[in-house]
Backbone as CSV, one residue per row, in Angstrom:
resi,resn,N_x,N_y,N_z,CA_x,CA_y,CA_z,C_x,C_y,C_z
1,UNK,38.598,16.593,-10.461,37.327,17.209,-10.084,37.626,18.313,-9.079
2,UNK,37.062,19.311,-9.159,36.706,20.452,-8.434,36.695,20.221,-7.087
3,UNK,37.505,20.383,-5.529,37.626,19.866,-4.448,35.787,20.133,-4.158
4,UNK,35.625,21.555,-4.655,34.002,22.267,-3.581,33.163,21.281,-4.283
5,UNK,33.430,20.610,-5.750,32.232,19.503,-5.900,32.054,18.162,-5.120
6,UNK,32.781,16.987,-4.886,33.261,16.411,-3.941,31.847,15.765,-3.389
7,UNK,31.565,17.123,-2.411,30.616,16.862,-1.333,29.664,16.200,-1.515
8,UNK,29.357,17.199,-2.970,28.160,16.909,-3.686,28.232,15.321,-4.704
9,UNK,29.020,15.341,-5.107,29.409,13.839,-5.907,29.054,12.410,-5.024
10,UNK,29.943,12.754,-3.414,29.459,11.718,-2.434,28.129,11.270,-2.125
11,UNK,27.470,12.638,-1.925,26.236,12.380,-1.517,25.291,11.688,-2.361
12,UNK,25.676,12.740,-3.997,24.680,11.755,-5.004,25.385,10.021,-5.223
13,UNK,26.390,9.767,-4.940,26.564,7.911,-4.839,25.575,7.321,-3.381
14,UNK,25.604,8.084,-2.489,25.008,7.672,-1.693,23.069,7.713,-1.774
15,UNK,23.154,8.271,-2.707,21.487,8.222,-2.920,21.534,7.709,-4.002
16,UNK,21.973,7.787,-4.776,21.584,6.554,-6.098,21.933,5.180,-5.519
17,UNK,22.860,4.537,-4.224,22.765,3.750,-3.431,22.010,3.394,-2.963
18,UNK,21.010,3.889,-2.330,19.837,3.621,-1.790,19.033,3.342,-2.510
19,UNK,19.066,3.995,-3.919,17.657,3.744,-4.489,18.354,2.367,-5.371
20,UNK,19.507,2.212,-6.110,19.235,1.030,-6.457,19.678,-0.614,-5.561
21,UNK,19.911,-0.170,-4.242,20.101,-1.746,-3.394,18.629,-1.523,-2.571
22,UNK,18.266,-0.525,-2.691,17.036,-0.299,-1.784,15.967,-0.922,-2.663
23,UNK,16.000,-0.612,-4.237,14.851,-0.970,-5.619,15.526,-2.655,-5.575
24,UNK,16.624,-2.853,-5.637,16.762,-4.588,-6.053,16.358,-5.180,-4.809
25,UNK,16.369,-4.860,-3.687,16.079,-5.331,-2.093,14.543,-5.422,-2.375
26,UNK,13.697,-4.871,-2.939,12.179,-4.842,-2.663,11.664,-5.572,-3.882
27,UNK,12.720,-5.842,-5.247,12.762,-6.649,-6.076,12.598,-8.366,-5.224
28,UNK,13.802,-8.234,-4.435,14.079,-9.714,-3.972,13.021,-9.943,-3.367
29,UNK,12.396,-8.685,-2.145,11.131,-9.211,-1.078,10.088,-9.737,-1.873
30,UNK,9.659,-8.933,-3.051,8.675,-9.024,-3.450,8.746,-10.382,-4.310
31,UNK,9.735,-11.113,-4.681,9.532,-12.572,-5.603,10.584,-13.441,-4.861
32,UNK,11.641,-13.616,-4.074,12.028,-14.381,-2.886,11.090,-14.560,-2.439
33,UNK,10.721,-13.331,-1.011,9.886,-13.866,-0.014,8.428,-13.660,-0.087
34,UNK,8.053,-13.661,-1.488,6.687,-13.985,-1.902,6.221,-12.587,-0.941
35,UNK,6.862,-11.455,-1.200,5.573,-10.275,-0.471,4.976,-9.644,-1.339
36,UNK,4.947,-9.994,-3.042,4.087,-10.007,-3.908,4.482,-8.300,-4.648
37,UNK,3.774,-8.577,-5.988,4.100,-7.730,-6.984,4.237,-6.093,-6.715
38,UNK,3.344,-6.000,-5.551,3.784,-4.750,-5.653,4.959,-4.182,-4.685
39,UNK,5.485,-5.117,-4.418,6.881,-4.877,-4.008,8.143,-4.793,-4.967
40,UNK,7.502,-5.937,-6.559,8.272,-5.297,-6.776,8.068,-4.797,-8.008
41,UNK,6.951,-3.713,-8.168,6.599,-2.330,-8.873,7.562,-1.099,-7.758
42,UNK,7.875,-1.286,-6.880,8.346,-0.306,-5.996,9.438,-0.513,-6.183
43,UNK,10.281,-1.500,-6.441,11.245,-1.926,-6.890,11.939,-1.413,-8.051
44,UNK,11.019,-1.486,-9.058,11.246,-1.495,-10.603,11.359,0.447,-10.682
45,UNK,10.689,0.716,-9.912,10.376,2.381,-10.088,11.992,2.761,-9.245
46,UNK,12.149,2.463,-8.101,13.749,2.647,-7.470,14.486,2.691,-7.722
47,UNK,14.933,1.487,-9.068,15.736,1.438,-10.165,16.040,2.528,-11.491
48,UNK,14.656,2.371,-11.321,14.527,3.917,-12.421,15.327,5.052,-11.705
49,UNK,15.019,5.255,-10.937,15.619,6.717,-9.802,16.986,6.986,-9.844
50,UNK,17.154,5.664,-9.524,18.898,5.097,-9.164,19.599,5.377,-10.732
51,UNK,19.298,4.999,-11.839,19.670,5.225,-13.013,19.664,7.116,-13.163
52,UNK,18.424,8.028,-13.191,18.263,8.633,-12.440,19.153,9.919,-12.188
53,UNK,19.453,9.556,-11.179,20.130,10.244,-9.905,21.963,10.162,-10.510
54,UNK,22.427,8.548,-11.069,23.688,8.708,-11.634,24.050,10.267,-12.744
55,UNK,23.192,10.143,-13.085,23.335,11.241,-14.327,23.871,12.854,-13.708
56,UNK,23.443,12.601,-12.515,23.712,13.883,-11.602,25.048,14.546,-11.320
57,UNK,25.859,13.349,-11.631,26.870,13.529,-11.103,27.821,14.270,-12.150
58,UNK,28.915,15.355,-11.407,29.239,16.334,-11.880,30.135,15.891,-12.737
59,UNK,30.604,15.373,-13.101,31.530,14.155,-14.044,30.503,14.211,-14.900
60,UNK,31.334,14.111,-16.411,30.314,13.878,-17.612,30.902,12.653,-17.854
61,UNK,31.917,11.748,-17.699,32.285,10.314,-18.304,31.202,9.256,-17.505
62,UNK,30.691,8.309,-18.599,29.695,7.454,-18.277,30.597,6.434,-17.142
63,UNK,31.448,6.000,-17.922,32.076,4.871,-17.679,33.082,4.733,-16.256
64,UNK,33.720,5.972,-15.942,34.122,6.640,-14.278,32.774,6.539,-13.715
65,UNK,32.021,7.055,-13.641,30.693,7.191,-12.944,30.384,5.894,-12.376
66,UNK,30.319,5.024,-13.270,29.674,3.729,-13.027,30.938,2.919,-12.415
67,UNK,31.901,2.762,-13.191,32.937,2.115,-12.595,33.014,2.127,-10.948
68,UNK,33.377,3.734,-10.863,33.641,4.417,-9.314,32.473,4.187,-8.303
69,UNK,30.829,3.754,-8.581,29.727,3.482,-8.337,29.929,2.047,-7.624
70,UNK,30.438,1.291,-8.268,30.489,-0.386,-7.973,31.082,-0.305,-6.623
71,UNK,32.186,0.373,-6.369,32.866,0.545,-5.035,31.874,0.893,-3.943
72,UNK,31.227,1.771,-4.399,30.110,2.276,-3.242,28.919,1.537,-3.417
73,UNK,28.594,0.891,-4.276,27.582,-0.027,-4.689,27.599,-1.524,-3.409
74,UNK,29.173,-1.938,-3.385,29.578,-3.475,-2.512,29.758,-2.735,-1.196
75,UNK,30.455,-1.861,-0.829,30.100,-0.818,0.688,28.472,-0.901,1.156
76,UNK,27.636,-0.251,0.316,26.277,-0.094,0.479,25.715,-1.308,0.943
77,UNK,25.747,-2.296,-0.075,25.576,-3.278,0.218,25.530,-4.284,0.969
78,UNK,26.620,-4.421,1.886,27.252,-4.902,3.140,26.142,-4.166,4.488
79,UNK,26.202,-2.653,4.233,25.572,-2.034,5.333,23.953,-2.264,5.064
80,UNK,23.356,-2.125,3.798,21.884,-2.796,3.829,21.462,-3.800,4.490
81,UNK,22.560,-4.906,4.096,22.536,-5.998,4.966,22.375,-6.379,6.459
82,UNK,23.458,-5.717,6.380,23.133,-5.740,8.251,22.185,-4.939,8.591
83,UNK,21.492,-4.064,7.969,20.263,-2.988,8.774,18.679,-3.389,8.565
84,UNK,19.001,-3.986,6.852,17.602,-4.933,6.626,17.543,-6.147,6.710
85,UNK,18.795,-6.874,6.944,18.457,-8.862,6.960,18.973,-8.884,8.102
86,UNK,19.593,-8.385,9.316,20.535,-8.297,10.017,22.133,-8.914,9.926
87,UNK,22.502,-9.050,8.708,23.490,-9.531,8.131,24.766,-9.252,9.118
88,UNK,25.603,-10.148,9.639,26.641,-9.641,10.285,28.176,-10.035,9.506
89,UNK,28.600,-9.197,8.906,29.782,-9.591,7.953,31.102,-9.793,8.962
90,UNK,32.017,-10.434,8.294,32.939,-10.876,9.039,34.583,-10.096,8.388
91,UNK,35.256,-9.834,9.028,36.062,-8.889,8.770,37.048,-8.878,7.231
92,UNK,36.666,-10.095,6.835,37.019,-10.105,5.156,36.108,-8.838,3.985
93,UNK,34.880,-9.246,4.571,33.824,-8.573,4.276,33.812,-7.165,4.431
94,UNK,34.664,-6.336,5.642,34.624,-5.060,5.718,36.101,-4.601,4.777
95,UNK,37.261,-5.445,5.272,37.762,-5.331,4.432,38.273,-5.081,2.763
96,UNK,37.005,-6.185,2.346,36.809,-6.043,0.630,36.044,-4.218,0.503
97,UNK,35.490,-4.455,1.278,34.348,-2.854,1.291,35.177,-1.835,1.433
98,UNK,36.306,-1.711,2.169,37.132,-0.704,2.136,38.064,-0.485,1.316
99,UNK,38.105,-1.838,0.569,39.026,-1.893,-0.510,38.524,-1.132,-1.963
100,UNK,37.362,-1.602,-1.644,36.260,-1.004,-3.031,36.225,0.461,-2.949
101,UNK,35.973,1.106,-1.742,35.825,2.447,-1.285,37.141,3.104,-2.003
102,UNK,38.151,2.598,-1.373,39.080,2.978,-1.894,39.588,3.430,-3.596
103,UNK,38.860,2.165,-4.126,38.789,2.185,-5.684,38.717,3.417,-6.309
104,UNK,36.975,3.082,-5.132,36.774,4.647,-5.799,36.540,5.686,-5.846
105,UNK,37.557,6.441,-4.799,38.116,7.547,-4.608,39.163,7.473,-5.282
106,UNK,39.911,6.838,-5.597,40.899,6.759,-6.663,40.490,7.111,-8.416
107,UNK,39.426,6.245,-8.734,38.545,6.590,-10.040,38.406,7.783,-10.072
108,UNK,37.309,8.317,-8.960,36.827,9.401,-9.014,37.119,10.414,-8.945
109,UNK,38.107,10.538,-7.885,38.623,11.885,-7.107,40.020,11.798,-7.524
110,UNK,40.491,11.104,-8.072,42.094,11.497,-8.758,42.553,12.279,-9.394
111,UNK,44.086,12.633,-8.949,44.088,13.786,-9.937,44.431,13.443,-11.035
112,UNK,43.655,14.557,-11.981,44.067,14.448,-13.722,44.589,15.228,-13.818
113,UNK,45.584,14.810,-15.036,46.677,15.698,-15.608,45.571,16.481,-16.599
114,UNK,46.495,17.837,-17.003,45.497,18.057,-17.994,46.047,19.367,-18.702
């Protein structure tokens, strides 16, 4: 990939992040903690976004996209946690997350022969 695209690639994982741990998070409030359906219509629509927003990305392979996604998907995840449940992970936990990160910058940002 193109170094000047990059920037732009990060940012869109980081917003299709939000919208789909942010859409399954308002999924859970809304039928976990009983805060009712239209939490999770707000939910269901987030998801949509998050699907979305992947397509954005300057990469045309489905399957890199998503793959390289999961890494930033279990990162995201970890940090939702602690900001919306106050989740405090324990250093296995940051660990696996950096491991994932790692993934996928490797997936993503590697160089291809070509």
């Amino acid at each position: 990939m193109d170094s000047a695209l990059v920037p732009r690639s990060v940012l869109l994982f980081v917003v299709a992040a939000l919208f789909e741990i942010g859409g399954a998070w308002l999924v859970w409030q809304g039928l976990r903690e009983q805060r009712g359906w239209w939490w999770v219509g707000l939910g269901v629509i987030a998801l949509g976004l998050y699907g979305a927003v992947a397509t954005l990305q300057p990469d045309a392979n489905f399957g890199r996209i998503l793959a390289a996604y999961g890494g930033v998907f279990v990162a995201g995840s970890i940090v939702w946690g602690m900001v919306a449940d106050g989740y405090r992970p324990d250093r296995w936990d940051m660990v696996g997350a950096l491991i994932c990160l790692g993934g996928m910058a490797v997936i993503m940002y590697g160089p291809r022969g070509g």
